[in-house]
C-alpha positions as a Markdown table, in Angstrom:
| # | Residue | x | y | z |
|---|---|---|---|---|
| 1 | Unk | 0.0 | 0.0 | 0.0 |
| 2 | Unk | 1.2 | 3.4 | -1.1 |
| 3 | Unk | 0.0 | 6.9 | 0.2 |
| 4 | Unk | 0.8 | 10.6 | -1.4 |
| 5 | Unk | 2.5 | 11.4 | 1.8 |
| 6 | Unk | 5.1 | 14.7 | 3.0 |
| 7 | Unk | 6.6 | 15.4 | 6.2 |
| 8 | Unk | 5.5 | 17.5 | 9.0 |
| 9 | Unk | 7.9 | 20.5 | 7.7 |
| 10 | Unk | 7.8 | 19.3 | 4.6 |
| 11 | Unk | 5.7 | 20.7 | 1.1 |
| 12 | Unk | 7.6 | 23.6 | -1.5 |
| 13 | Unk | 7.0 | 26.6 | -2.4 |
| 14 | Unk | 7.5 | 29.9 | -4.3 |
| 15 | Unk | 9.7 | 32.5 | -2.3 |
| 16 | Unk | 11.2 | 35.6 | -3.5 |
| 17 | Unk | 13.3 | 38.5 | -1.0 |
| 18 | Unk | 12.9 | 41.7 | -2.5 |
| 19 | Unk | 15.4 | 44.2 | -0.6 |
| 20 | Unk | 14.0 | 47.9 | -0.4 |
| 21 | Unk | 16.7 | 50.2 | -0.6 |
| 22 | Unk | 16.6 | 53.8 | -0.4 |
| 23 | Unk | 18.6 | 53.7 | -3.9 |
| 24 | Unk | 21.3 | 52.3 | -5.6 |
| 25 | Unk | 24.8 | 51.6 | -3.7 |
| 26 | Unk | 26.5 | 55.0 | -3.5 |
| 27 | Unk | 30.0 | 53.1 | -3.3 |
| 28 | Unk | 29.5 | 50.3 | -5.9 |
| 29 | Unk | 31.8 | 50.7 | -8.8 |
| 30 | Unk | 29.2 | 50.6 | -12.2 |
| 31 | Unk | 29.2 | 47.5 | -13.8 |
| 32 | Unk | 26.8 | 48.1 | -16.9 |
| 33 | Unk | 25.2 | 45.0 | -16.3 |
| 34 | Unk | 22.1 | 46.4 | -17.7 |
| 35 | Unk | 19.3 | 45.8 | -20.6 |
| 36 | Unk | 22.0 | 46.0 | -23.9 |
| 37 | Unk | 18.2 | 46.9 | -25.7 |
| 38 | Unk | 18.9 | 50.8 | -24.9 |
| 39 | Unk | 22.5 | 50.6 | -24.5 |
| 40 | Unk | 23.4 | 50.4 | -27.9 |
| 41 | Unk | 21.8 | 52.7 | -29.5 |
| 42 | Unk | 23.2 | 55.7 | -26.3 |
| 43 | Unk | 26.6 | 54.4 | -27.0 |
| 44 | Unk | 26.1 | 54.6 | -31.1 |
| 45 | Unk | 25.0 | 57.9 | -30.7 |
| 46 | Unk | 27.6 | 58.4 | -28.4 |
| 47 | Unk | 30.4 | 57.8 | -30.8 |
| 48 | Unk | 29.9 | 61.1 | -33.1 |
| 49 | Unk | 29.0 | 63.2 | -30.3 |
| 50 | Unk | 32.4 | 62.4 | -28.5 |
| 51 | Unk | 34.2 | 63.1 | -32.5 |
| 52 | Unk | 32.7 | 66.4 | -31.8 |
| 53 | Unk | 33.6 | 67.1 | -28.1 |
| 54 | Unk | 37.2 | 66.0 | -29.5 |
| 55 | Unk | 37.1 | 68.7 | -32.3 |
| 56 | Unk | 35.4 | 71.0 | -30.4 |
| 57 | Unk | 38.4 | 70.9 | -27.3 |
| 58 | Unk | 41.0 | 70.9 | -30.5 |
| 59 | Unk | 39.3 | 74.4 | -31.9 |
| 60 | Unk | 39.1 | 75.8 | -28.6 |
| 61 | Unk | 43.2 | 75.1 | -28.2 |
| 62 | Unk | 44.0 | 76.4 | -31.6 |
| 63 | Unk | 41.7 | 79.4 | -30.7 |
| 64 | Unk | 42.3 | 80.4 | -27.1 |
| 65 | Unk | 46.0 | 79.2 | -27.0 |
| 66 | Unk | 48.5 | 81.6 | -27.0 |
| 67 | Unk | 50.8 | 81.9 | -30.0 |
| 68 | Unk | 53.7 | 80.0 | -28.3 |
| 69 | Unk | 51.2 | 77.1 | -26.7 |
| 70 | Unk | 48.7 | 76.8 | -30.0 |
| 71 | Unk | 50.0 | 73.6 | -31.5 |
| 72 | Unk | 50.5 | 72.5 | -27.6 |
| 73 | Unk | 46.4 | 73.0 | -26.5 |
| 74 | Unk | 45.6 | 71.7 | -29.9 |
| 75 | Unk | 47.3 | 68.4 | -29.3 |
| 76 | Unk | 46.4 | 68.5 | -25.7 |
| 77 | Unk | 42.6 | 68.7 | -26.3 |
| 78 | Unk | 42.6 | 65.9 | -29.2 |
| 79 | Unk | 44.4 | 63.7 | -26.0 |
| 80 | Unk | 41.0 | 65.1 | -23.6 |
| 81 | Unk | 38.5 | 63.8 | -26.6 |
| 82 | Unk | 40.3 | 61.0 | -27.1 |
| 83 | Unk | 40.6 | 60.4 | -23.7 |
| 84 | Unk | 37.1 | 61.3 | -23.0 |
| 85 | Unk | 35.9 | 58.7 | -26.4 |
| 86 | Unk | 38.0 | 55.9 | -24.6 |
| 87 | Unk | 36.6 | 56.2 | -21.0 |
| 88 | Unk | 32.6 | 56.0 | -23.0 |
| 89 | Unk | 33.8 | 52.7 | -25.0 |
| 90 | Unk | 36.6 | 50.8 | -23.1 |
| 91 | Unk | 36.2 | 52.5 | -19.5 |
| 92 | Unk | 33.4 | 50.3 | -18.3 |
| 93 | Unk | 35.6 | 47.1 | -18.8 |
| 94 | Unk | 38.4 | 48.2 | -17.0 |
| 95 | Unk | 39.2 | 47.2 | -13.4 |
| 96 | Unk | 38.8 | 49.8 | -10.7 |
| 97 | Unk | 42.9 | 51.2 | -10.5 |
| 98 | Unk | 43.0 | 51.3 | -14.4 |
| 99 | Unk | 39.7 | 53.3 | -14.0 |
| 100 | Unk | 41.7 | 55.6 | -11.7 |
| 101 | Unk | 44.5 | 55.9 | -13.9 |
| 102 | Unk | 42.5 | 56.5 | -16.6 |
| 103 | Unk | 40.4 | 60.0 | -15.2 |
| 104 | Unk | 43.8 | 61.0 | -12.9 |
| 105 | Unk | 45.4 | 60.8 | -16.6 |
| 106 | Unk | 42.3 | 62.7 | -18.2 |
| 107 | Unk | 42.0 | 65.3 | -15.1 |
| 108 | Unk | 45.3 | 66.3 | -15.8 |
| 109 | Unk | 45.2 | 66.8 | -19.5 |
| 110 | Unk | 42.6 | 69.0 | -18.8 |
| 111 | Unk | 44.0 | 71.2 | -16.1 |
| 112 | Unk | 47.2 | 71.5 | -18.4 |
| 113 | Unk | 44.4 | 72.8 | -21.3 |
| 114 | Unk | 43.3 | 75.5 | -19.1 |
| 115 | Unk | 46.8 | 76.6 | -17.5 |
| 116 | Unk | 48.2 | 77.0 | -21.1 |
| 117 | Unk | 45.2 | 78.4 | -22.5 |
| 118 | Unk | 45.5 | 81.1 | -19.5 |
| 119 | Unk | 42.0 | 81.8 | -19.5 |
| 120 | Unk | 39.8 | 80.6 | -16.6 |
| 121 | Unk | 36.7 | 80.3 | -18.7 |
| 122 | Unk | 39.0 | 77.0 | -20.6 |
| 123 | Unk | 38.7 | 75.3 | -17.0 |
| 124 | Unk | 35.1 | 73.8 | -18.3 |
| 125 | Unk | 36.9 | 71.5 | -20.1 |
| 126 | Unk | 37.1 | 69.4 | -17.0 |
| 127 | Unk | 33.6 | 68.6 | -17.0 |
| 128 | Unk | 34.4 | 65.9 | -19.6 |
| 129 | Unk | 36.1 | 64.0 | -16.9 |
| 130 | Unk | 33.4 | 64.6 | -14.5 |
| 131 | Unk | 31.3 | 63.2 | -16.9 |
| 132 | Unk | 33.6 | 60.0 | -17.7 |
| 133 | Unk | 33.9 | 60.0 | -14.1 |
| 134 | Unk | 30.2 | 59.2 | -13.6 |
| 135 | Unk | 30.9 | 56.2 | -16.3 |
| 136 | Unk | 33.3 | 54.9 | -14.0 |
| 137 | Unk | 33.6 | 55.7 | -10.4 |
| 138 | Unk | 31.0 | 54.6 | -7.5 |
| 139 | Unk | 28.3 | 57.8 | -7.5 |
| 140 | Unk | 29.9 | 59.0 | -3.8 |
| 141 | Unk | 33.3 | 59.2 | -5.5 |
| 142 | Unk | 32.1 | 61.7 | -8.5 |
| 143 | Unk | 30.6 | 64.1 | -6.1 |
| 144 | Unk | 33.6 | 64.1 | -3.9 |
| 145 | Unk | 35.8 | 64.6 | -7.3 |
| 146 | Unk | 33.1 | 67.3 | -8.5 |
| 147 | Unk | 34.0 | 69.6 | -5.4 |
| 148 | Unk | 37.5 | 68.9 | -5.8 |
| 149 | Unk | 37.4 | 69.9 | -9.3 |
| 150 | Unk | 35.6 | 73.1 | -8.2 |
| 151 | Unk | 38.1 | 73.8 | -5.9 |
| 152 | Unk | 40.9 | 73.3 | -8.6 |
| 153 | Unk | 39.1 | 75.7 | -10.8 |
| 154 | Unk | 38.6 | 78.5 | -8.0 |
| 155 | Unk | 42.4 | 78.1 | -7.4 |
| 156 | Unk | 43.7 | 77.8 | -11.0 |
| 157 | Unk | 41.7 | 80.9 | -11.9 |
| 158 | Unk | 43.1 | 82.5 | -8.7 |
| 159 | Unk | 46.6 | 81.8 | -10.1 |
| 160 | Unk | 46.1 | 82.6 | -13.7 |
| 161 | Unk | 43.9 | 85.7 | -13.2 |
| 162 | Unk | 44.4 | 86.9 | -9.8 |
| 163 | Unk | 40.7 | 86.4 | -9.4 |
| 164 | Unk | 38.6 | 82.9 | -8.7 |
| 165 | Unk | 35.8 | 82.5 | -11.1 |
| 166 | Unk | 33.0 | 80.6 | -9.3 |
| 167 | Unk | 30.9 | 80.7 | -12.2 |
| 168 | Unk | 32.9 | 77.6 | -13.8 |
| 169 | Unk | 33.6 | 76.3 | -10.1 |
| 170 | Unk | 29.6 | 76.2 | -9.7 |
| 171 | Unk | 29.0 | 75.0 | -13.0 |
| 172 | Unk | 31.4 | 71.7 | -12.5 |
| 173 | Unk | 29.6 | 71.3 | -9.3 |
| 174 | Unk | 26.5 | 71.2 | -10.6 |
| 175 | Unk | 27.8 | 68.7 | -13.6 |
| 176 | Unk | 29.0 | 66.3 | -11.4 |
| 177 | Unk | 25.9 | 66.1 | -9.2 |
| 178 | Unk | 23.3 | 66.4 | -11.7 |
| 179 | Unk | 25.0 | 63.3 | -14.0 |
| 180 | Unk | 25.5 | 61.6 | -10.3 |
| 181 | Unk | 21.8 | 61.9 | -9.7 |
| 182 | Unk | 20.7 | 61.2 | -13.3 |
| 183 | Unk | 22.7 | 58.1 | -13.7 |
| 184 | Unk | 21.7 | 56.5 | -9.9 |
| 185 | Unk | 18.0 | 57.0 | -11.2 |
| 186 | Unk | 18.4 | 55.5 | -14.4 |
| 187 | Unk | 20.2 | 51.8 | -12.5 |
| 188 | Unk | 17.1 | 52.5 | -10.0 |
| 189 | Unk | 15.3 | 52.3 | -13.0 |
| 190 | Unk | 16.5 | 49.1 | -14.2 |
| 191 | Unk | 16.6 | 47.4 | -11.0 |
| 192 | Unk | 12.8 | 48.3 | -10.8 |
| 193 | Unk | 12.1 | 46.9 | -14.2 |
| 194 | Unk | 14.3 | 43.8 | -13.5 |
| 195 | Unk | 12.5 | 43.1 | -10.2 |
| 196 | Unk | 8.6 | 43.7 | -12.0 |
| 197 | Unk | 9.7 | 40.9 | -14.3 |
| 198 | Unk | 11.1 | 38.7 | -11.5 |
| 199 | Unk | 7.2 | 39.2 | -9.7 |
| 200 | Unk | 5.7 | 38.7 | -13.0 |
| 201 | Unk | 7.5 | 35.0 | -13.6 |
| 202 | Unk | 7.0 | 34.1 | -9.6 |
| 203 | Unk | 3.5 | 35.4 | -10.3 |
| 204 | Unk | 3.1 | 32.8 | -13.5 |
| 205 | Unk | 4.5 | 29.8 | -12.1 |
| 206 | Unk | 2.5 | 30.3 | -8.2 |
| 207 | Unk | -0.8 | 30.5 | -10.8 |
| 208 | Unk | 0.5 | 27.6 | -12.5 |
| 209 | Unk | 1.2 | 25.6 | -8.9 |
| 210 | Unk | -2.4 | 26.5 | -8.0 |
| 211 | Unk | -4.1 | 24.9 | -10.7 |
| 212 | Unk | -1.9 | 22.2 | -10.8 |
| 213 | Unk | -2.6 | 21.8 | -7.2 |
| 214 | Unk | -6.5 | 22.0 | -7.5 |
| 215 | Unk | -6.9 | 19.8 | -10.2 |
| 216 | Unk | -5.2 | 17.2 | -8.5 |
| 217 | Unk | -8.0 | 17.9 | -5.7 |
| 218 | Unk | -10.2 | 17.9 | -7.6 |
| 219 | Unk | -10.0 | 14.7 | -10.0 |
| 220 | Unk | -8.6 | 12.7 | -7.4 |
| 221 | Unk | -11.3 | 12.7 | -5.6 |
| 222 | Unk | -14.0 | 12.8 | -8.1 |
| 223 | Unk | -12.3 | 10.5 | -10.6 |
| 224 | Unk | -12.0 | 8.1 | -7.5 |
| 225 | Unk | -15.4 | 8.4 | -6.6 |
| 226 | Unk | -16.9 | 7.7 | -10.2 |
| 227 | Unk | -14.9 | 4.9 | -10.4 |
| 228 | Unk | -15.9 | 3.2 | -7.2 |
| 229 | Unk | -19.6 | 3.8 | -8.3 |
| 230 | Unk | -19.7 | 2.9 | -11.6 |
| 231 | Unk | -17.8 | -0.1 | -11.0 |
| 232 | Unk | -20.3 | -0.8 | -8.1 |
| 233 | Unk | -23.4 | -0.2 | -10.2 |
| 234 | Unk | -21.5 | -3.0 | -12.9 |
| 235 | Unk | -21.3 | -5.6 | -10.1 |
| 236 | Unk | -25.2 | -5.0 | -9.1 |
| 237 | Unk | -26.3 | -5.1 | -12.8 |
| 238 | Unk | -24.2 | -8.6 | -13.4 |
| 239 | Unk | -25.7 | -10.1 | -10.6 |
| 240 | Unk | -29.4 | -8.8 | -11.0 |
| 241 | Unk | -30.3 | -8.3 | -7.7 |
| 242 | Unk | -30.7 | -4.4 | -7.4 |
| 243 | Unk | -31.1 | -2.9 | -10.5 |
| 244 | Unk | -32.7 | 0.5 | -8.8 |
| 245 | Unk | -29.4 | 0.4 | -7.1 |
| 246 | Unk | -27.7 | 0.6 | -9.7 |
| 247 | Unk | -29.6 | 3.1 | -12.1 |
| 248 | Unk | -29.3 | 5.1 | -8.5 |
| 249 | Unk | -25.3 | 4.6 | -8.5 |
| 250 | Unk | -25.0 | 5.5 | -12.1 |
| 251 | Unk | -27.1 | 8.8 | -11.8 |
| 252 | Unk | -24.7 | 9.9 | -8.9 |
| 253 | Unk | -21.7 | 9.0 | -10.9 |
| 254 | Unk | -23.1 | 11.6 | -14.0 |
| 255 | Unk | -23.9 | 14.1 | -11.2 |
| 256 | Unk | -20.7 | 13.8 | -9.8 |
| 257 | Unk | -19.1 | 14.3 | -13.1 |
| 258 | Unk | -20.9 | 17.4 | -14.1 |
| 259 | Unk | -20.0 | 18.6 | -11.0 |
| 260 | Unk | -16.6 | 18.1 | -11.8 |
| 261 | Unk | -16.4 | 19.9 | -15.0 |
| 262 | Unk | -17.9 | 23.1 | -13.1 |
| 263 | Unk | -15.2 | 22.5 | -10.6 |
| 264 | Unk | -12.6 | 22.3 | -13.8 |
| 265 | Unk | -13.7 | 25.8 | -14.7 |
| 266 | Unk | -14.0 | 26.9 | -11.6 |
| 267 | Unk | -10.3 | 25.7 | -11.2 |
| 268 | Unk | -9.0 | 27.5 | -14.2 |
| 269 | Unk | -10.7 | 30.8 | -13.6 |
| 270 | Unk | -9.9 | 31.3 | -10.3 |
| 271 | Unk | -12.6 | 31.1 | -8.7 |
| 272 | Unk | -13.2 | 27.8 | -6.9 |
| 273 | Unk | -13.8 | 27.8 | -3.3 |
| 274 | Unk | -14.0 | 24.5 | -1.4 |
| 275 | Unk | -16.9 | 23.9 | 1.2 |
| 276 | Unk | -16.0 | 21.6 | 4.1 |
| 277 | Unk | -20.3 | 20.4 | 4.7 |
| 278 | Unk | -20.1 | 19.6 | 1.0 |
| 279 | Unk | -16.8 | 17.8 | 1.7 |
| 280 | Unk | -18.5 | 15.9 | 4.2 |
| 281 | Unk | -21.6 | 15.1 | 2.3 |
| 282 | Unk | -19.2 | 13.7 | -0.4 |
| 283 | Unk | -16.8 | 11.8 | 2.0 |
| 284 | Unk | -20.1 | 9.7 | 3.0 |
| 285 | Unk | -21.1 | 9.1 | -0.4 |
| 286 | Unk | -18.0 | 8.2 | -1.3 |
| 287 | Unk | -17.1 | 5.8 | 1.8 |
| 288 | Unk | -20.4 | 4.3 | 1.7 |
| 289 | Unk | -20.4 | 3.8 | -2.3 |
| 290 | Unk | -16.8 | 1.4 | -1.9 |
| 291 | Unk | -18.2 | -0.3 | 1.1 |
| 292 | Unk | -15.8 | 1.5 | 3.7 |
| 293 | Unk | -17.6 | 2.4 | 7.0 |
| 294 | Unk | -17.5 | 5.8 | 8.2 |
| 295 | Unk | -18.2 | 7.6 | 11.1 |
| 296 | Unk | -18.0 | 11.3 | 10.0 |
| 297 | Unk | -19.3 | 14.2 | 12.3 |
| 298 | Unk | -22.9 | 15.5 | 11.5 |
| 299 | Unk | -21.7 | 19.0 | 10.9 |
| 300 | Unk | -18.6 | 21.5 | 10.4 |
| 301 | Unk | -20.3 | 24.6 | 12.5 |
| 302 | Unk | -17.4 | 23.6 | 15.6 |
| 303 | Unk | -14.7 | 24.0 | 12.6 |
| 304 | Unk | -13.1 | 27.5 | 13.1 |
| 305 | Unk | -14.5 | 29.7 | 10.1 |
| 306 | Unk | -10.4 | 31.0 | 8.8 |
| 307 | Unk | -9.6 | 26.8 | 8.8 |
| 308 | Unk | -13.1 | 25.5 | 6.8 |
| 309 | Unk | -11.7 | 25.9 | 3.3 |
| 310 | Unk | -8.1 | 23.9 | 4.1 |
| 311 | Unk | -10.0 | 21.7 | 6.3 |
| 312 | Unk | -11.9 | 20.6 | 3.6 |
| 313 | Unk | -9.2 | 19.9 | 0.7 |
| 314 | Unk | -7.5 | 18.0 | 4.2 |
| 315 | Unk | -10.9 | 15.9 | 4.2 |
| 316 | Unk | -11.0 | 15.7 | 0.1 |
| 317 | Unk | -7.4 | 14.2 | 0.4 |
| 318 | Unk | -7.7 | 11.9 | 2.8 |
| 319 | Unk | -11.0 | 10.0 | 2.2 |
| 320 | Unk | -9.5 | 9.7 | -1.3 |
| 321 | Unk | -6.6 | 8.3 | -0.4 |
| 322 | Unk | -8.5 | 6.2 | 2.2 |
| 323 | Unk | -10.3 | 4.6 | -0.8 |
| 324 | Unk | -7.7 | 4.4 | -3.3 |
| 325 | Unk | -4.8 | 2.7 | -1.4 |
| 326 | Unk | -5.8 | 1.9 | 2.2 |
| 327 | Unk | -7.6 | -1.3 | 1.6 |
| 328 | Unk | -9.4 | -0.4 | 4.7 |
| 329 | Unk | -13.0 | -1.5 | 5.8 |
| 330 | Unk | -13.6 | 1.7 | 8.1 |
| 331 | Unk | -12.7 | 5.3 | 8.3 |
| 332 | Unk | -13.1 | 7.8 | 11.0 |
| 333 | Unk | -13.1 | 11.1 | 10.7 |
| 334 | Unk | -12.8 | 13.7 | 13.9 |
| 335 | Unk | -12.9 | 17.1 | 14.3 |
| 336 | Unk | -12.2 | 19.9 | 16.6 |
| 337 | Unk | -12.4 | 24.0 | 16.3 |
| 338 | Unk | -8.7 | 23.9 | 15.2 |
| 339 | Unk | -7.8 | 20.2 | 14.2 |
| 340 | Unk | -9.0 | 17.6 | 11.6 |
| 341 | Unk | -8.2 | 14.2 | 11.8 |
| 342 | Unk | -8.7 | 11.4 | 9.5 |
| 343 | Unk | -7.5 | 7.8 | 10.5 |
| 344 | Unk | -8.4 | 4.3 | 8.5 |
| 345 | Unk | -8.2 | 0.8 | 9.7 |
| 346 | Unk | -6.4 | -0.8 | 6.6 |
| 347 | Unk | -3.0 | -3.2 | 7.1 |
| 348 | Unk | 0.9 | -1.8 | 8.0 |
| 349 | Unk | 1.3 | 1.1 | 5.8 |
| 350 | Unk | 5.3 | 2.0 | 4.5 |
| 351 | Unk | 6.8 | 5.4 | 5.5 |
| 352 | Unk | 5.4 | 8.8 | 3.3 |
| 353 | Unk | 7.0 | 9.7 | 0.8 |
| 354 | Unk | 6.6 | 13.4 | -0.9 |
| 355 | Unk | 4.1 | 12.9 | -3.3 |
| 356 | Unk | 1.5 | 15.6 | -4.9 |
| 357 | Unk | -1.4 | 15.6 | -3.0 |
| 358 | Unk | -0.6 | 16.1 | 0.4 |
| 359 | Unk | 2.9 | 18.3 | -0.6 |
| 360 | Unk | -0.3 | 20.5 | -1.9 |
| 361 | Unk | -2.2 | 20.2 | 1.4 |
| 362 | Unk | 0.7 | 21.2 | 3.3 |
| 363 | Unk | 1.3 | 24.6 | 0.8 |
| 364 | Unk | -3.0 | 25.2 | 1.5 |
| 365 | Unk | -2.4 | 24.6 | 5.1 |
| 366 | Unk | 0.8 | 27.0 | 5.6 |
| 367 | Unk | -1.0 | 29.7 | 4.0 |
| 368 | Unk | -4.2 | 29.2 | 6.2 |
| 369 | Unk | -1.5 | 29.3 | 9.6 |
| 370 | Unk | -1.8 | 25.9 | 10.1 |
| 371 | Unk | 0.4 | 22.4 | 9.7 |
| 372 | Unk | -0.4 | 19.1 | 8.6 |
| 373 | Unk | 0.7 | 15.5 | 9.8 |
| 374 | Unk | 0.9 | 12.4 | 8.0 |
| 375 | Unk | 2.4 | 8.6 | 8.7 |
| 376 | Unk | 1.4 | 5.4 | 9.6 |
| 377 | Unk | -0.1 | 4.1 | 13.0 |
| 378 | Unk | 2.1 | 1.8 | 15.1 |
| 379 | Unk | -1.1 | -0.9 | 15.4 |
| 380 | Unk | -1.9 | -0.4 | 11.0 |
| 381 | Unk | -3.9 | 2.2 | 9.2 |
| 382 | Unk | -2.6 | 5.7 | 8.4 |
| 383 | Unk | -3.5 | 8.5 | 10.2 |
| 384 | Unk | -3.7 | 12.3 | 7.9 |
| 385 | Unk | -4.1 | 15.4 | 10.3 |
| 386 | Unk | -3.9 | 19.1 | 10.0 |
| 387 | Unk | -3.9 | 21.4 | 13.3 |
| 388 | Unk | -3.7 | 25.0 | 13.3 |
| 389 | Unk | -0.2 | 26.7 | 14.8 |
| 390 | Unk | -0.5 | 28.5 | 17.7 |
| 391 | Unk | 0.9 | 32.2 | 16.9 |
């Protein structure tokens, strides 16, 4: 004899963690692990905007520079373009030091730019490592370089004017915050989207576990049921003695099946509730139908109202499983406000093993704050329970 059986802790489910953050991790080093669907197409229109930032920094050396430094700046801002093109396409793949090395190397071209142009208003060329450095540093690093940068400026222009300009100083700031905020939004963004499609897949497979799970219920039982009728009403009609009888147990197996089918539907669209009176109703019928004696409580109104509904799948499972493998000759059924109990009198039954039906009980009854129990009594039989925990 077999049963559908699960431990005491046992049955699966679906779980998912979802850690709330206030945002993004203000000292994790970009990775770019996003969606490459809008990637692409920012960095290929990326590409000529950095030729132009390049030509543009070039023109502003050959213009700005004085006669002596021209050819200097000029080469000096095709190296800050370039510089700047290399940190958008190969920066992200580089390991944290050659990241550093990378933007000190960058910093410093353009500081040289704006010291040999010897013009303050040149020390904007810095926001294009600001803006690399949001590429490639953790977001509380490019605000901390942002105000140093600032700073720089206020004391270059101090040096090569005799006057601080905190026009450019502000305007760095605000560069290096702004792009800070704008980029931590945008990897909010896509951690958002990445967790809605995570909920969305949980969602589909816990809808597909819940069918799965109710069908089982429900043509276990009802399948079991038919069968033990029709296959009573054959014997009667073979031998001749009852044939009411058996017109009688063939109209309760077409009942039972049309019930079924509503059940089906019910099943797929959601909206199939399970009524532990009905249950009991049924588990009579059913006992009585494959010659199994029962002694079943009159009613259900002691039965908790929170614990009817798993109570009754509980009772569903168990008188089938009574019928289909017990080989018993009577059933008992007890119940208390919090507890069910259902215990059969068949011969030595093996350890549970997981199996469908009660791993679904056990899912039904965690849900519903109760626990179910399931094994083999020491003197034969088998013995299906489900008590509520005690918060």
């Amino acid at each position: 004899m077999t049963h559908d059986g699960v431990s005491v802790a046992g049955g699966w489910g679906l779980r998912t963690l979802i850690a709330m953050q206030d945002g993004p991790d203000a000292t994790a080093w970009p990775t770019y692990a996003g969606s490459p669907r809008w990637r692409r197409p920012i960095r290929r229109a990326l590409g000529p905007v950095v030729a132009l930032i390049g030509l543009a920094t070039a023109a502003a050396g050959a213009r700005y520079g004085h006669a002596p430094h021209r050819a200097l700046m000029t080469a000096d801002g095709v190296l800050v373009g370039a510089g700047f093109l290399a940190a958008v396409y190969a920066g992200p793949r580089l390991r944290p030091p050659a990241r550093i090395a990378a933007l000190t190397g960058l910093y410093l071209a353009g500081s040289a730019f704006a010291v040999l142009a010897g013009d303050p208003r040149a020390l904007a060329v810095l926001a294009y490592p600001i803006i690399a450095s949001v590429m490639l540093l953790p977001p509380l690093w490019t605000r901390v370089i942002g105000t140093v940068a600032a700073v720089v400026e206020v004391a270059l222009s101090w040096w090569v004017r005799g006057a601080p300009r905190w026009d450019v100083a502000l305007l760095l700031m605000f560069v290096a915050y702004v792009l800070t905020g704008i980029n931590q939004l945008s990897r909010t963004v896509a951690e958002l989207r990445a967790a809605r499609d995570e909920i969305a897949t949980l969602s589909v497979a816990a809808e597909r576990a819940r069918v799965a799970r109710d069908l089982h219920d429900v043509l276990g039982h009802s399948l079991t049921t038919i069968t033990v009728k029709t296959s009573l009403a054959r014997r009667v009609l073979e031998s001749g003695a009852d044939r009411a009888r058996a017109v009688a147990e063939i109209h309760d197996a077409e009942r039972l099946s049309r019930e079924t089918l509503d059940e089906i539907r019910a099943t797929v669209s959601g909206y199939r509730r399970a009524s532990l009176t009905a249950e009991l109703a049924g588990a009579r019928s059913a006992l009585r139908g494959a010659g199994i004696g029962a002694r079943l409580p009159r009613s259900a109104d002691d039965v908790r109202v929170d614990l009817r509904e798993p109570f009754a799948h509980v009772l569903r499972e168990g008188v089938t499983n009574v019928i289909r493998h017990s080989g018993a000759t009577t059933c008992e059924v007890r119940m208390t406000p919090t507890s069910i109990e259902i215990r059969d009198d068949g011969p030595p039954a093996a350890p549970v093993q997981p199996g469908t039906g009660l791993t679904g009980l056990a899912e039904r009854l965690a849900a519903a704050g109760a626990r179910i129990e399931a094994g083999p009594l020491p003197d034969g039989g088998f013995r299906l329970a489900a008590l509520a925990v005690e918060p």
